[in-house]
Each structure stands twice: as C-alpha cells, then as structure tokens.
BATI-337338 format. One line per field, with one value per residue (C-alpha): residue number from 1; residue in three letters; x, y, z. Coordinates in steps of 0.1 Angstrom, whole numbers, plus 2048, in hexadecimal, padded with zeros to 3 digits. Last residue first. Layout:
% residues N
mise	c(NUM | ...)
tipa	c(ALA | ...)
u	c(X | ...)
v	c(Y | ...)
w	c(Z | ...)
END
This chain:
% residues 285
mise	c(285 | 284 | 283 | 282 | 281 | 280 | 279 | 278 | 277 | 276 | 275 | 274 | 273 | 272 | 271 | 270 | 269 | 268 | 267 | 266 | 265 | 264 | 263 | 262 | 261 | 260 | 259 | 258 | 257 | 256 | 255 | 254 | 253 | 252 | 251 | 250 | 249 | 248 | 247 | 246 | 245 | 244 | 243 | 242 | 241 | 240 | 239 | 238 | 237 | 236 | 235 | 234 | 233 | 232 | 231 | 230 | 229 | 228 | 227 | 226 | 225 | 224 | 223 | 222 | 221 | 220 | 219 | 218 | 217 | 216 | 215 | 214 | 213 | 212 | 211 | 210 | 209 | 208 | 207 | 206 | 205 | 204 | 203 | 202 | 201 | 200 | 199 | 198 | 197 | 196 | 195 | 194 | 193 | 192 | 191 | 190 | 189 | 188 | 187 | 186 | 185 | 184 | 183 | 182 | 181 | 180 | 179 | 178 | 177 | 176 | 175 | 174 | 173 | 172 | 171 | 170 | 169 | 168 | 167 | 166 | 165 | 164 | 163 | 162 | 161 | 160 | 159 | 158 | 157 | 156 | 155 | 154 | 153 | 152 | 151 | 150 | 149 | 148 | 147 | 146 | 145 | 144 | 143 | 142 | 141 | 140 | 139 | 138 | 137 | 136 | 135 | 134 | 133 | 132 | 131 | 130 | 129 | 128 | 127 | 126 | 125 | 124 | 123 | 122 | 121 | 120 | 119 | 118 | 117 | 116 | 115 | 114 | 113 | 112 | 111 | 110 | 109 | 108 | 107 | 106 | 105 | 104 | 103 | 102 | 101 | 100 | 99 | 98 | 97 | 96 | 95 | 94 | 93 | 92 | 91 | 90 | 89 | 88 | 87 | 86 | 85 | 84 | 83 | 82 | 81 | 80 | 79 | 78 | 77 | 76 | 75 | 74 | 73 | 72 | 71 | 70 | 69 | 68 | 67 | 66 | 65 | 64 | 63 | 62 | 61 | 60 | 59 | 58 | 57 | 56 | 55 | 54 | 53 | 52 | 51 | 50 | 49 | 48 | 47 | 46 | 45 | 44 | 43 | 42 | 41 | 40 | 39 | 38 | 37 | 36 | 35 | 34 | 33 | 32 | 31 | 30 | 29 | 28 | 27 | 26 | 25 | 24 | 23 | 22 | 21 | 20 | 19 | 18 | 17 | 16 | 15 | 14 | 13 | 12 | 11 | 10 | 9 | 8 | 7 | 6 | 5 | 4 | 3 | 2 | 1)
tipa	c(UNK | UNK | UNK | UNK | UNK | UNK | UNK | UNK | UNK | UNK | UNK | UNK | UNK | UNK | UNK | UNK | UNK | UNK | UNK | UNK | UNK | UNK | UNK | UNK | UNK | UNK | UNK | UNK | UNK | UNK | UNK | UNK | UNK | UNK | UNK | UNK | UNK | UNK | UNK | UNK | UNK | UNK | UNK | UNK | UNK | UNK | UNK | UNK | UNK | UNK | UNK | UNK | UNK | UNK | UNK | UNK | UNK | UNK | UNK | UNK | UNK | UNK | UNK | UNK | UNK | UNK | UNK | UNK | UNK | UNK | UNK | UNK | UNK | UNK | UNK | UNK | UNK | UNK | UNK | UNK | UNK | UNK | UNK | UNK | UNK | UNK | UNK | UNK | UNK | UNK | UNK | UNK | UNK | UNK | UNK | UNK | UNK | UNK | UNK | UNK | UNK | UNK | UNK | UNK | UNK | UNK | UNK | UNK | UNK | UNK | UNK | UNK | UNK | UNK | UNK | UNK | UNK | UNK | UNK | UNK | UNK | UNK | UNK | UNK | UNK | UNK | UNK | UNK | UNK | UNK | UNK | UNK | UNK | UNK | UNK | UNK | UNK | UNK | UNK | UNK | UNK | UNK | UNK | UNK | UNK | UNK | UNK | UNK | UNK | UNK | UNK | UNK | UNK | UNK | UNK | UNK | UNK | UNK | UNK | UNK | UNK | UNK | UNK | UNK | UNK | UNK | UNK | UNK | UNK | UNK | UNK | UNK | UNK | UNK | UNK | UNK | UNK | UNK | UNK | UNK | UNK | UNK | UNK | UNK | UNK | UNK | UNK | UNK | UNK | UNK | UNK | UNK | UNK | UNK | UNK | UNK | UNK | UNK | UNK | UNK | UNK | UNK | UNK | UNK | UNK | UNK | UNK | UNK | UNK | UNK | UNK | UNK | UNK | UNK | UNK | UNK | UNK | UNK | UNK | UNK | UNK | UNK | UNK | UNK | UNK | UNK | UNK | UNK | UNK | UNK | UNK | UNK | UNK | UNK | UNK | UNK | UNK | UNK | UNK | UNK | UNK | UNK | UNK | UNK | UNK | UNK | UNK | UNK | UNK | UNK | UNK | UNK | UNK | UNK | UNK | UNK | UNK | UNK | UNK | UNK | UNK | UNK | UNK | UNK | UNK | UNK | UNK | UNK | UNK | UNK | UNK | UNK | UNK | UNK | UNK | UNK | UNK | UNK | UNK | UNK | UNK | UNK | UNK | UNK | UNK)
u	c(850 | 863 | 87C | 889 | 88E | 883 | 89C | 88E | 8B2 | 8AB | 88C | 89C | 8B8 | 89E | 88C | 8AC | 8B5 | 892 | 890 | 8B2 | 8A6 | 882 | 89A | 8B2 | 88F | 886 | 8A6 | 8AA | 886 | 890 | 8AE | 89B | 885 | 8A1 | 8AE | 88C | 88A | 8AF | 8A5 | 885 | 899 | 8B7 | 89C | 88C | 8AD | 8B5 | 895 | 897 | 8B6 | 8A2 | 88B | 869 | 846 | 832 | 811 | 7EE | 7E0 | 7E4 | 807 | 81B | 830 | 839 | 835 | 84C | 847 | 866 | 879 | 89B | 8B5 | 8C0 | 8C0 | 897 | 888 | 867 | 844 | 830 | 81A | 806 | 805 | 7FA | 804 | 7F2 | 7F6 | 7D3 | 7C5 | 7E0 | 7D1 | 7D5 | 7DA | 7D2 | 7ED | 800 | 7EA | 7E0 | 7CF | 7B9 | 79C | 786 | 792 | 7AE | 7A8 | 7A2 | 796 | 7AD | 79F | 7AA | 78B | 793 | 7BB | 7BD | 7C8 | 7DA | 7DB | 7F9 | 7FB | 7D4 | 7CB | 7BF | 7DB | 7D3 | 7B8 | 7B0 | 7D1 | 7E9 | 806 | 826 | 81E | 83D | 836 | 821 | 81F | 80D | 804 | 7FA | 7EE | 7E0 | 7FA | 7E9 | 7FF | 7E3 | 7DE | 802 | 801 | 7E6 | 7F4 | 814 | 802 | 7F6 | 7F7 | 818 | 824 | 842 | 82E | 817 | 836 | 841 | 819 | 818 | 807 | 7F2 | 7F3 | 81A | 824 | 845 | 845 | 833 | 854 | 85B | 840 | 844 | 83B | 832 | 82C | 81C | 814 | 830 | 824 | 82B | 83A | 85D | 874 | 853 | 84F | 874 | 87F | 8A3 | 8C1 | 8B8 | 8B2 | 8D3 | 8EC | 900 | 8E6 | 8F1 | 8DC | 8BB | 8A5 | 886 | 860 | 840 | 83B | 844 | 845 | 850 | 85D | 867 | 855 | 86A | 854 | 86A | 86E | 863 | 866 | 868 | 844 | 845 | 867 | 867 | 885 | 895 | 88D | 888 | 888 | 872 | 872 | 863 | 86B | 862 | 83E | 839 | 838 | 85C | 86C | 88D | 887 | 867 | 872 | 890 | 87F | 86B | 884 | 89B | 883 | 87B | 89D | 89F | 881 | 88F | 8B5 | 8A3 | 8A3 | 8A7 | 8D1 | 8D7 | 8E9 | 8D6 | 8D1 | 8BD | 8BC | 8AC | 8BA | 8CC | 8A8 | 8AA | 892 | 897 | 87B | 859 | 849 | 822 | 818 | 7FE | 7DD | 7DA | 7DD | 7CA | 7D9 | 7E6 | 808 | 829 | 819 | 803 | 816 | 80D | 800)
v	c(ACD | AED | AD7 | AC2 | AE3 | ADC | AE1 | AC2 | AB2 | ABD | AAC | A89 | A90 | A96 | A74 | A60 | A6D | A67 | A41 | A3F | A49 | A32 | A15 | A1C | A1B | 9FD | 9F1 | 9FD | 9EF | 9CC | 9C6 | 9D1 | 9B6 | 99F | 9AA | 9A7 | 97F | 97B | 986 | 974 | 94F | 95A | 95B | 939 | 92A | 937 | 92C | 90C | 909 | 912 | 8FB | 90E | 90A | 8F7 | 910 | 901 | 923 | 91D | 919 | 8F9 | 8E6 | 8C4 | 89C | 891 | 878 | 875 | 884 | 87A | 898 | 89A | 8AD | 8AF | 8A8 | 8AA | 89B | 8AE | 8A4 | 8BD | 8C7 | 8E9 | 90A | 924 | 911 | 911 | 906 | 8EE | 8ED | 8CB | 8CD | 8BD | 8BA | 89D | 87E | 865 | 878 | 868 | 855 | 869 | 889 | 896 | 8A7 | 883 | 888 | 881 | 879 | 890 | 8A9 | 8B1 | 8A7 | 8AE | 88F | 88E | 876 | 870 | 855 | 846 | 825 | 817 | 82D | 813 | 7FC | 7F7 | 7EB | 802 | 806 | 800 | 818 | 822 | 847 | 842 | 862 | 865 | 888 | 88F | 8AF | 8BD | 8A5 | 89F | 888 | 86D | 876 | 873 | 851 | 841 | 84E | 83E | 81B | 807 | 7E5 | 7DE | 7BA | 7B8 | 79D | 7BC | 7D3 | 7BA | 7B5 | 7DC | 7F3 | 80A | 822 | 82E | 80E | 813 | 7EC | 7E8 | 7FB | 81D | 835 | 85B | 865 | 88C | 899 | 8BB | 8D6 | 8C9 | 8BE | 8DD | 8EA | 8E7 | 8D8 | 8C0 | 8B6 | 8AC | 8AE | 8A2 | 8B0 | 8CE | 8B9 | 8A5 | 8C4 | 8CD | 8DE | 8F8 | 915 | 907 | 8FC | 913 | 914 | 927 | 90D | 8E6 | 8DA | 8AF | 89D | 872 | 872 | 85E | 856 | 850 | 835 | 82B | 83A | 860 | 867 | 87C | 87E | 885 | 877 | 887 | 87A | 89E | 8C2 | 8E1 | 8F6 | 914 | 938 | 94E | 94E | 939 | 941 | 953 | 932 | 924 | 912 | 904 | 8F5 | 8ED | 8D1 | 8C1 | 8BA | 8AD | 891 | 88E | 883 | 86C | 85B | 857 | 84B | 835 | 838 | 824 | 825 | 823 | 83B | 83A | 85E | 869 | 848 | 851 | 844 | 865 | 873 | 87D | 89F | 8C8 | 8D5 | 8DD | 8F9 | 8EF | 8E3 | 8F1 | 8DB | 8CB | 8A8 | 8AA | 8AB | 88B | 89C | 882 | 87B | 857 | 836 | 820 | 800)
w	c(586 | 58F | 59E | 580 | 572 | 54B | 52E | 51B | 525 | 54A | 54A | 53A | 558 | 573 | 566 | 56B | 588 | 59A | 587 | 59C | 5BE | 5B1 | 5B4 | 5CF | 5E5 | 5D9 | 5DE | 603 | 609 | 5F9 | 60F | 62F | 629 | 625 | 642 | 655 | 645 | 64F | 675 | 677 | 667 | 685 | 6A0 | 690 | 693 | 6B8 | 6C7 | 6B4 | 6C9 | 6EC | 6E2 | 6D2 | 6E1 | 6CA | 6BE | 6CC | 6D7 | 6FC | 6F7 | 6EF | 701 | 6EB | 6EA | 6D2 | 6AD | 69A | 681 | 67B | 677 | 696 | 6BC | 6B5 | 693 | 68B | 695 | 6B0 | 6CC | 6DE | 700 | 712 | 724 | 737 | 758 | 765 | 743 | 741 | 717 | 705 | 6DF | 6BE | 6A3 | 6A0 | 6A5 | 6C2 | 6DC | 6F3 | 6EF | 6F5 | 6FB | 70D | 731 | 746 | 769 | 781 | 7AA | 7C6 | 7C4 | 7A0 | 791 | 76E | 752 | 738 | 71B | 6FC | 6E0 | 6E7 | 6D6 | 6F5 | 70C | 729 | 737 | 711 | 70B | 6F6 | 710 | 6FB | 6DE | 6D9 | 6DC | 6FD | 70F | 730 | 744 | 762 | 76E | 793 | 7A0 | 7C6 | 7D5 | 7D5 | 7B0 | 7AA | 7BB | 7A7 | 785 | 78E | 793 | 7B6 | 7C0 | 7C1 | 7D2 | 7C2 | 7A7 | 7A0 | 795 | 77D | 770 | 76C | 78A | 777 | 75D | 75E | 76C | 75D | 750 | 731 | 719 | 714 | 721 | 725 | 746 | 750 | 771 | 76F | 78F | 7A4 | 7C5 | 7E2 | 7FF | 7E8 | 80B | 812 | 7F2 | 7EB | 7CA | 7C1 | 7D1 | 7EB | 801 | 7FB | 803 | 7E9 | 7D2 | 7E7 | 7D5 | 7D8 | 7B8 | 7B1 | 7B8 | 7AF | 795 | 78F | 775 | 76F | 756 | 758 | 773 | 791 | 7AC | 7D0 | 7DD | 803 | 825 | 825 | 80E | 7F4 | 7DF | 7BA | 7AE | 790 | 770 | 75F | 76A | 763 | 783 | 787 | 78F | 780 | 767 | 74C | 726 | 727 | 713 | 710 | 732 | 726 | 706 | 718 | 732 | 717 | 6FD | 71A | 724 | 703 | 6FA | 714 | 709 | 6E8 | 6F2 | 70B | 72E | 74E | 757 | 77A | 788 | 7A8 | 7B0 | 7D1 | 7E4 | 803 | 824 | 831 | 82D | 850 | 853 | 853 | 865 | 85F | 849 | 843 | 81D | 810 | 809 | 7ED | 7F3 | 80F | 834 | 846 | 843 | 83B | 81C | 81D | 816 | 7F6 | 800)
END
C-alpha cells in the first residue's frame, strides 16, 4: 500500500514549514541507466522548450528524471518531465535536500508530471504485471493523484501501452486533477495525430505532438509545449534559427526599399536631363 504524505492534510492543501529531516537513507541518483536515446531526447526537448521561452512566469522549474520525493520511507516517483511553478533550485545544490525534489523543502507538488512510455513496464497506467509480482498494487497515475498532480500527462510514441485499459489507440492523454480524482482533458480516445492541442488552462500553455527533426536530421514524432493558440513553442536553437530567418527576411526587405528607392533616384536624373535637353528647369516643373 502506498504510504500517505508526511501531513494527513489533503492533497492540496499548503504545505506547513517544518524542520530540516533525516533523508540520509534516500537514494537521490542511482546511476542506473533507464532511457532510451528517443525518450531521452524528449526529456531534453521538453525541458528547453520552456526554458528558451518567456511564456511562463519566474521562477519555475522545468527538469527531467529527477526523483520526485513524497513520502520519507519508500521510493521516490521518477516522471520522466516535470513543472513546477512558483519555485526555484537552491544555491548549494551541495547539500542532499536541495538535490532532487523534495515536497516538503518546495511546499508544494509540481503542477505537471510528464511520462513518456518505452516498453510495458513503467507502470505509467497501472501497476504492470512485473510490478504486480513485487507485490504493487497501485500505478503512477494513482500516486500522482494521491499527491495531488493537478496535470498528468502520458506519451506513448512506441506504442507500447495500446490495451483498452490503456492508451487504446491514443499516442498522447492528459488528465486534470478535480476533487482528488483525474478527469481526462483529451478527447475521446485520446490524441493520436499531429496537430490537435491540449490547453493547461491554469497554466497558459498546452501539448501537442509534432513530427520533425530534433538534435538530427530524422524526423520523428515528439510531444511539444505549445501556446494557448496551438503554435509549438521554439527550442532554444530553433529560437536562434528562426531569429536569424526574421533578421535575413528584414534585410532582404530593407534590400528592396534601398533599390526601389535608387530606382525612381535615377528615373529623377534621367527625366531632369531629357527636361534640361528641351531647355526646361527641371524645378519649375
């Protein structure tokens, strides 16, 4: 059974100031390897889009597969993105609280937990058959609505999780926490092309799924920030490239205004001279 936050308080309510506690026993960075090259990628894709962007206000934290501490006995949940506003990291990032994200050191749940599924074994929906033969009985979804996660988020770009009990056809669903319990935002049955979008409503940002290239040249299918129009949210390099595309286009612009305007000085010259050959003042015309 999964074991209740260290208040007996709901979910949501603030988080009181206590003192500093043991968590000598935690495991804060394992160095085990768990990702793959694609899922890594995301992970970073989803992180910079937001950090290369003024859409959300200072501070906040965007970070991805660090533990996500909320109970002292136990693991922690790992999501493989998470947001969290109104928050920022300390300046000793010596000291272990101030090393992965601690509920009770941030006052608060992250407002978005993100998992991106790559294989039938991350529990993302529900405790898998692995998990359920370690005696699990509850999924990720389960505790992040138990934390109180007003969003959660599940990305299957492999298409690993497709049972009707899971995505069910569906590449990308989110849900929004009410009274406790998550209530789905996309539609039925999820979202499984590029193009529509999920709006955060109380964040001002949404989701879509995009296909391009990120880091290389292969395209492939992402999940995205967008904003609350539908438009991706740049990468901080994309940033760059589309700065450098607005700067040509206004030097190009420039380009033709100077040449127009050379243009009609010469026609001027010309037609002065033709005047002045006809023995007509150019200025008395």
């Amino acid at each position: 059974m999964t074991q209740p936050l260290l208040s007996t308080e709901p979910a949501d309510a603030e988080f009181a100031p206590i003192d500093e506690l043991d968590i000598s026993h935690l495991i804060l960075e394992d160095d085990v390897p768990v990702d793959n090259f694609q899922s890594a990628q995301q992970q970073r894709l989803l992180v910079d889009a937001l950090c290369s962007n003024d859409i959300l206000p200072l501070p906040f934290i965007a970070e991805a597969n660090v533990g996500l501490f909320y109970k002292l006995r136990g693991e922690p949940i790992v999501p493989d993105m998470l947001l969290s506003l109104g928050v920022q990291r300390a300046e000793d990032l010596s000291q272990r609280r101030h090393r992965a994200y601690f509920v009770w050191e941030f006052g608060k749940v992250p407002e978005v937990c993100i998992e991106v599924v790559s294989n039938q074994e991350g529990d993302e929906l529900g405790p898998s058959l692995k998990s359920q033969r370690k005696g699990k009985t509850v999924g990720k979804k389960d505790i992040y609505a138990q934390i109180g996660v007003p969003y959660y988020v599940v990305f299957d770009p492999l298409r690993q999780l497709q049972g009707e009990a899971d995505m069910n056809g569906a590449l990308l669903r989110v849900w929004h926490i009410v009274s406790g319990r998550y209530q789905e935002l996309t539609p039925e049955p999820g979202i499984a092309t590029v193009g529509p979008s999920i709006l955060l409503e109380t964040l001002g940002v949404g989701l879509t799924l995009w296909q391009g290239p990120y880091e290389e040249k292969i395209p492939r299918l992402w999940l995205r920030w967008c904003d609350s129009q539908g438009q991706v949210l740049p990468t901080g390099a994309e940033g760059k490239v589309l700065e450098r595309q607005r700067a040509d286009a206004e030097a190009q612009r420039a380009n033709v205004e100077a040449q127009r305007a050379e243009t009609g000085r010469q026609r001027a010259e010309r037609l002065a001279a033709r005047l002045k050959q006809l023995g007509i003042d150019p200025d008395d015309v």
